[in-house]
N, C-alpha and C positions, 0 to 999 in steps of 0.2 A: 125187442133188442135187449142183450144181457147187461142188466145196470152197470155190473161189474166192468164191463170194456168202455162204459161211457168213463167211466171215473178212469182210466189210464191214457185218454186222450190228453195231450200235451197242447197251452195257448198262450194266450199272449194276457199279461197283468198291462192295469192300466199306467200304472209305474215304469212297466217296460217298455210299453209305446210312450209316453212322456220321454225317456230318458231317447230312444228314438229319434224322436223330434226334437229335442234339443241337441242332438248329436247333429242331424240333420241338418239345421239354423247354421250351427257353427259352419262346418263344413262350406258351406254355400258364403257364409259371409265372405269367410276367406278367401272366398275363388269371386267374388265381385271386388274384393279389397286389393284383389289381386290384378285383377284385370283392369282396375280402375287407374292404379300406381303405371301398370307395363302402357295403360291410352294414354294419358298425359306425358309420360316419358319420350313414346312415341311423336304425338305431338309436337312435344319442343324440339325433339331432334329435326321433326319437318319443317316447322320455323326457320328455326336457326338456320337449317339449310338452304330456306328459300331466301334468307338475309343474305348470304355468303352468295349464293347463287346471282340474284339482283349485283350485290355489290362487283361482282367478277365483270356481269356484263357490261355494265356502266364503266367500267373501270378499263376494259378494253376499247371501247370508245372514245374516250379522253385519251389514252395514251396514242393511239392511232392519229386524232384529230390534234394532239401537241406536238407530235412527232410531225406533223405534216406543217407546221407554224414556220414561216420565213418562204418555205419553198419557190422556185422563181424559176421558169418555164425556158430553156432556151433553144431558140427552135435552128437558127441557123442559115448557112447559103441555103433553097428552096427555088423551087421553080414554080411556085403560086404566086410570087411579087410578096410572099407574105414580107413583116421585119424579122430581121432573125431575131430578134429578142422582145420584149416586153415593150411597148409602145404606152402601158395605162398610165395613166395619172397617180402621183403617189402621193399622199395627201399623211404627211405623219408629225412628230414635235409636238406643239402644244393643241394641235387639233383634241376636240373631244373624241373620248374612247368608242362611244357609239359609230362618229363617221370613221375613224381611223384605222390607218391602212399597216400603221406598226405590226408585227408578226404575234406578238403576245401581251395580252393586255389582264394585270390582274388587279378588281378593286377588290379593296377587302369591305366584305359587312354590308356588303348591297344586295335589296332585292329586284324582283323587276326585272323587264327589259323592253325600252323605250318601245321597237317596233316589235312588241306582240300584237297577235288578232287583236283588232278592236271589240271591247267586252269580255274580254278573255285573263284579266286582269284586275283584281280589285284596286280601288283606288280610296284613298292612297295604300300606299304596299307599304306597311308595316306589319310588322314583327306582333306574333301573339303574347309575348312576353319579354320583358323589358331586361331579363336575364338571357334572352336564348340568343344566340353566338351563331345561329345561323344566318348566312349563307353566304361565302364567297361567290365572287364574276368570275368568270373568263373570257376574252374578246382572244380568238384564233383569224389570223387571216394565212392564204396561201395562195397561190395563182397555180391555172391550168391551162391546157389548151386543147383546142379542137378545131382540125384541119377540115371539117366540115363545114363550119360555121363562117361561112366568107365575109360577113356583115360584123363580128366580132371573132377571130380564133383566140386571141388572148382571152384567157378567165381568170376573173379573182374573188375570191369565197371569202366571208368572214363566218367565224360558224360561233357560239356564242352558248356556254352553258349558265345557269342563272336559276335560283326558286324562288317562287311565291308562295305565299302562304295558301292552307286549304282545308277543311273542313266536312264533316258529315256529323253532322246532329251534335255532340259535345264534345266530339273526338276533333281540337285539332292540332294542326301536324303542318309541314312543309313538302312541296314537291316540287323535282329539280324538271328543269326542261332543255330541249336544244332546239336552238335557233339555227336557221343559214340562211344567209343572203348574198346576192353574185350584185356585181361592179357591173354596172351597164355604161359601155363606154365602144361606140363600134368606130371603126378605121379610119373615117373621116373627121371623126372630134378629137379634139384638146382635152377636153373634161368629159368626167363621166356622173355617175351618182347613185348608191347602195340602192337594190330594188331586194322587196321582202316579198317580192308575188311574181315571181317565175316561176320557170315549169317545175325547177330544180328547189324552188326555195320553199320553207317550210315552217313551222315551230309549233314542237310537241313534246308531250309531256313522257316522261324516259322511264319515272321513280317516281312513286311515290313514298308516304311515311319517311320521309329524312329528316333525321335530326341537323348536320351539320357538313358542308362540304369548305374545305379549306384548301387554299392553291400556296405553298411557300416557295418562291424561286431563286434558285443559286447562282452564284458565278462558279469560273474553273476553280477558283478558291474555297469553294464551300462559306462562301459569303452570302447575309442574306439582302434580296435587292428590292424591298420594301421597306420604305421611309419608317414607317409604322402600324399599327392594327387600329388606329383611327377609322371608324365610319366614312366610306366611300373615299381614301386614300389611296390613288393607285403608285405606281412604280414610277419611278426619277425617269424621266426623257432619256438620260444619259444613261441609264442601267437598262432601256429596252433591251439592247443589242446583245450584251454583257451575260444571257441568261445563258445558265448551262445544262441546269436539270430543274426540275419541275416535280415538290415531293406533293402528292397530294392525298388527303385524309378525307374518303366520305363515310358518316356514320348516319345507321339506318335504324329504324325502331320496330320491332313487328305489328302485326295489324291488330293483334286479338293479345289481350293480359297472358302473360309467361309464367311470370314466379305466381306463387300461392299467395305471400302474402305481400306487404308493404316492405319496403326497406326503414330501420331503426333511423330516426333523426341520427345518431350519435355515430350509425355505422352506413351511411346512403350509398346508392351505387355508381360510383364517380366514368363519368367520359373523359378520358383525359383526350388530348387536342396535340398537336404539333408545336404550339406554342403554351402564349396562358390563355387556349380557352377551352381549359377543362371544366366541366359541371359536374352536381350532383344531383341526382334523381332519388326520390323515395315513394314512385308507385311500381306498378307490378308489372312495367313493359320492360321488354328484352333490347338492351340496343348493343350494337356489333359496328367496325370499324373496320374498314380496308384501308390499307395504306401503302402506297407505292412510290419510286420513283422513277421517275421520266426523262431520261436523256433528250433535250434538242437537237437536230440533226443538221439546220439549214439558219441557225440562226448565228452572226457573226461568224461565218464560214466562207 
């Protein structure tokens, strides 16, 4: 072969491949630095939205279940012998909230509820922290009926949202739950008595990860018709009736860390609350707030 054409072959200096491969490096960093910022983006947008999402549906639930609070069944002339009207035992005043047949019942800063599943409840139900603000009651009742049911057609529901505290490995958190329980009271009795184990009755868990749920109840006035935010303080006898709307605030925290970093003591990430019970946070969880209000439909009507 002519030496000559070996010496005009054109190749690659090892400077040239160097600069290559640091070309290279860059490039690729970029497109992982890149991809890395648009997953976690992504991420929190799916969070957030399963907060939002959670909180919608829980939030359709209460307004449904408040909105259905006082309702009273009238059945009328009939040709079953039935009564035209409501025949149950009304058991309300100073009765406890747990038996009580009042239409809306709100304590503040309780957890628990007396007839959960047995074992299904730590005892005692305290709070993981001596700061956290969670969790308001609510005691719904409403009646129904069912012209099937010849041994009882009057029905009456008390339905009953509430959280307990709850836990996995160091993570812990609050979860809200709903109760129902029906009046057993059939045609031939005087008195009846809350059953938590019928076909109809239930208690289960709705939500988890909640930071805080709060009930504030109005009159026509835009007045408020709790005494005060004292631990387990519910509403004046003489202000059951008087309820008009029903503002209520649940806030939820995500399951897995959000932000990167901590929040500054000097700058932390405040929950503000319907009243005073805003907090501040300085770890790296996301928490989101629904808030609505609830017209009653059948209460003092």
């Amino acid at each position: 072969m002519n030496k000559n054409k070996l010496k005009n072959i054109a190749g690659l200096t090892l400077i040239e491949m160097m600069i290559g491969v640091i070309i290279t490096s860059i490039i690729m960093a970029a497109m992982y630095t890149t991809y890395s910022v648009v997953n976690k983006t992504y991420s929190q947008v799916t969070d957030r939205a399963k907060i939002s999402r959670s909180g919608r549906d829980i939030i359709e639930m209460l307004m449904r279940d408040v909105r259905m609070s006082g309702f009273t069944y009238f059945l009328g002339i009939n040709d079953r012998s039935y009564p035209t009207e409501t025949y149950l035992e009304f058991l309300g005043g100073d009765v406890a909230p747990i038996d009580s047949h009042d239409p809306l019942i709100i304590i503040k800063n309780q957890l628990g509820h007396a007839r959960m599943p047995a074992g299904s409840m730590p005892t005692p139900v305290t709070k993981w922290d001596a700061d956290d603000m969670c969790c308001d009651k609510i005691h719904i009742v409403y009646d129904d009926f069912n012209q099937n049911d010849a041994t009882q057609p009057y029905k009456r529901y008390k339905v009953t949202y509430y959280a307990i505290p709850t836990s996995e490995g160091t993570d812990q958190r609050y979860a809200v739950y709903k109760a129902k329980e029906s009046w057993k009271q059939p045609l031939t009795s005087n008195t009846g008595t809350w059953d938590s184990n019928c076909s109809e009755c239930y208690s289960e868990l709705i939500r988890d990860h909640v930071v805080d749920m709060e009930f504030i109840p109005f009159d026509q006035e835009g007045r408020v018709l709790l005494n005060s935010n004292s631990a387990g303080d519910k509403m004046d006898v003489m202000n059951l009736y008087k309820i008009r709307t029903v503002d209520i605030r649940l806030t939820f925290r995500s399951h897995k860390e959000f932000y990167r970093t901590e929040a500054r003591a000097a700058k932390p990430r405040e929950v503000k609350g319907l009243g005073d019970r805003s907090r501040d946070y300085q770890d790296k969880f996301l928490r989101d707030s629904v808030v609505v209000t609830v017209h009653t439909r059948n209460i003092g009507t």
